[in-house]
N, C-alpha and C positions, 0 to 999 in steps of 0.2 A: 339433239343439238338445238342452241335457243334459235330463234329468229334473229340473223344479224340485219340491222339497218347504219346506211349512213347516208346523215346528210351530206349535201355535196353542191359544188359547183363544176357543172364540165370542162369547162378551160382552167380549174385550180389545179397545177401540178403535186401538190400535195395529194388531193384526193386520188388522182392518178393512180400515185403511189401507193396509194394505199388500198386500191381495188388491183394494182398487179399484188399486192401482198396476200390480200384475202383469195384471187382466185389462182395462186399458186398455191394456196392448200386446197381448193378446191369449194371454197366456203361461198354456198349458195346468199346472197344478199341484197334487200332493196335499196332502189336508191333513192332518197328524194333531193329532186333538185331543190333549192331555194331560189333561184332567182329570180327576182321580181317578186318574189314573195310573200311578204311581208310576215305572214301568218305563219308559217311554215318556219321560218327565222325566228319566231316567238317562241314556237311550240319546241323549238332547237335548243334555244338560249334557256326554255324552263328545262326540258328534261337535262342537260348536260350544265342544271345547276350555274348557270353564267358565261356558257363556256359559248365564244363570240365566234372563231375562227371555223373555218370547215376546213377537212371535213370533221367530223361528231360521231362517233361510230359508236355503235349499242350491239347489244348480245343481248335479248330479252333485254330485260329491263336496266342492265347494268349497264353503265356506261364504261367504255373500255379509255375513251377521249381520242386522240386528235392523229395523226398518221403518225407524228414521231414517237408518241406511245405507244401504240400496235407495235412499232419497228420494235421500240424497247421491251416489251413485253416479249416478243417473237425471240430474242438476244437472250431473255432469261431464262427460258423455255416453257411461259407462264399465258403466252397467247394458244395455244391450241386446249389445255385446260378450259380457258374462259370459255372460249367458244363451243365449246361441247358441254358447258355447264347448263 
């Protein structure tokens, strides 16, 4: 299974969301906060290619994007693939 990471904010309901998502399958994942940041926000906005909003969620290197993509990935039945890619 790759390494999943997302970044995050901890009062974003979004990301919430999206860490009940991953650990209802069970999916071990780091988190990094950004707040206060700045740096970390950089390093966010280059690997997910411009992508502004959290949370940012990766599987190894792939970027999977943002809670409502995981949801829609999960819908297709294209998230559990990814993540054990």
């Amino acid at each position: 299974m790759a390494a999943v990471t997302v970044y995050m904010r901890p009062t974003c309901p979004y990301c919430m969301a999206a860490r009940e998502l991953l650990e209802s399958k069970g999916v071990e994942f780091t988190e990094i906060d950004i707040t206060g940041r700045p740096d970390l926000r950089a390093e966010m906005i280059q690997r997910a290619r411009g992508g502004i909003t959290v949370p940012q969620i990766f599987a190894g290197e792939r970027h999977l994007g943002g809670c409502d993509d995981i949801y829609a990935l999960d819908a297709r039945g294209e998230l559990d693939p990814a993540l054990a890619a």
